[in-house]
C-alpha positions in Angstrom: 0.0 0.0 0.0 2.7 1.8 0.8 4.4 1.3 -2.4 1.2 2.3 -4.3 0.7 6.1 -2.7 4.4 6.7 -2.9 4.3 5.8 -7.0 1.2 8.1 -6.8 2.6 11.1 -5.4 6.4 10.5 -7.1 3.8 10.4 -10.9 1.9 13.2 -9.7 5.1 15.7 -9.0 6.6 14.3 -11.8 4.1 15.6 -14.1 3.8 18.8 -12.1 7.8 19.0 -12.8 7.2 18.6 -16.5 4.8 21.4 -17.0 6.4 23.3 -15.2 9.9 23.0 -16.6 8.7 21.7 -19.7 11.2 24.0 -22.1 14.5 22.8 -19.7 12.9 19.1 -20.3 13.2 19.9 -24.5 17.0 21.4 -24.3 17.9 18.0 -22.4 15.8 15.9 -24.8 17.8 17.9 -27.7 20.7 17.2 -26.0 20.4 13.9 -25.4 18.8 12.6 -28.7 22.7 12.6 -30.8 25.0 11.3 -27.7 22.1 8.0 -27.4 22.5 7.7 -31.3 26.4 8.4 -31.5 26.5 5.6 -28.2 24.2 3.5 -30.0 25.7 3.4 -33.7 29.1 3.2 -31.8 27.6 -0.2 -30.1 26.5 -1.2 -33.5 29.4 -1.2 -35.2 31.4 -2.5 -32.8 28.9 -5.9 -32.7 28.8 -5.8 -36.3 32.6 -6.2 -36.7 32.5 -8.6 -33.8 30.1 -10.5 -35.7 32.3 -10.2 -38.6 35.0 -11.5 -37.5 33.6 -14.6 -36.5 32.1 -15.5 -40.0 36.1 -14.9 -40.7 37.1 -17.5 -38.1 34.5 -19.8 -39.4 35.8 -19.5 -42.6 39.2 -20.4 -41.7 38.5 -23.3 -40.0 36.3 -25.1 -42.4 38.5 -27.2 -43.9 39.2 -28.6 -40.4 35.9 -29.4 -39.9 36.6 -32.5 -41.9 38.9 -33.7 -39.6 36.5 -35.3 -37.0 35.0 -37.0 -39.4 38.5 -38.8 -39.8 38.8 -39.4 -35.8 35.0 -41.1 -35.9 36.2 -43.7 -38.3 39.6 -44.4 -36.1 37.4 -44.7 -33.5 34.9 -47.1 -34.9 37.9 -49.0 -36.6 39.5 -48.9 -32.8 35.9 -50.2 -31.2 35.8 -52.9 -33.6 39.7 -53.8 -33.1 39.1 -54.1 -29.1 35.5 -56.1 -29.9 37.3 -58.7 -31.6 40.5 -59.0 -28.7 37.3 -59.1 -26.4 35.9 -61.8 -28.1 39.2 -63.4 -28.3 39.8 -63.1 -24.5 35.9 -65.1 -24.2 37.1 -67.7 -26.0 40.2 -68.2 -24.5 
């Protein structure tokens, strides 16, 4: 309840503020309006390039990318090598 009057009244003098400084509220808004988009564009760039150089890195690696496929048949050559000793060490 508390909570509730105090948003009230903090709303209330809020728009009272406003009105009554409303031409001190524009020379901020002006003022503030080409530093957000300068900060923003700046942020956009910068995750841009990011971004950019990942597809880079991707690149680069892609020929690797063939190399697990290698290591999966060692390993299944491997599983079937120690399947047959196992067998072998059964029948023994």
């Amino acid at each position: 309840m508390k909570t509730l009057i105090g948003g009230a009244v903090a709303a209330v003098l809020g728009i009272i503020g406003l009105a009554v400084w409303f031409p001190a509220f524009l020379q901020i808004l002006a003022g503030s309006v080409p530093i957000m988009l300068l900060l923003g564009g700046g942020l956009a760039l910068y995750l841009g390039f990011d971004e950019l150089k990942d597809t880079w890195k991707k690149e680069k690696n892609a020929p690797a990318d063939d190399a697990p496929a290698d290591d999966a048949e060692k390993y299944k050559q491997e599983i079937s090598e120690l399947k047959k000793e196992i067998e072998a060490l059964k029948k023994a």
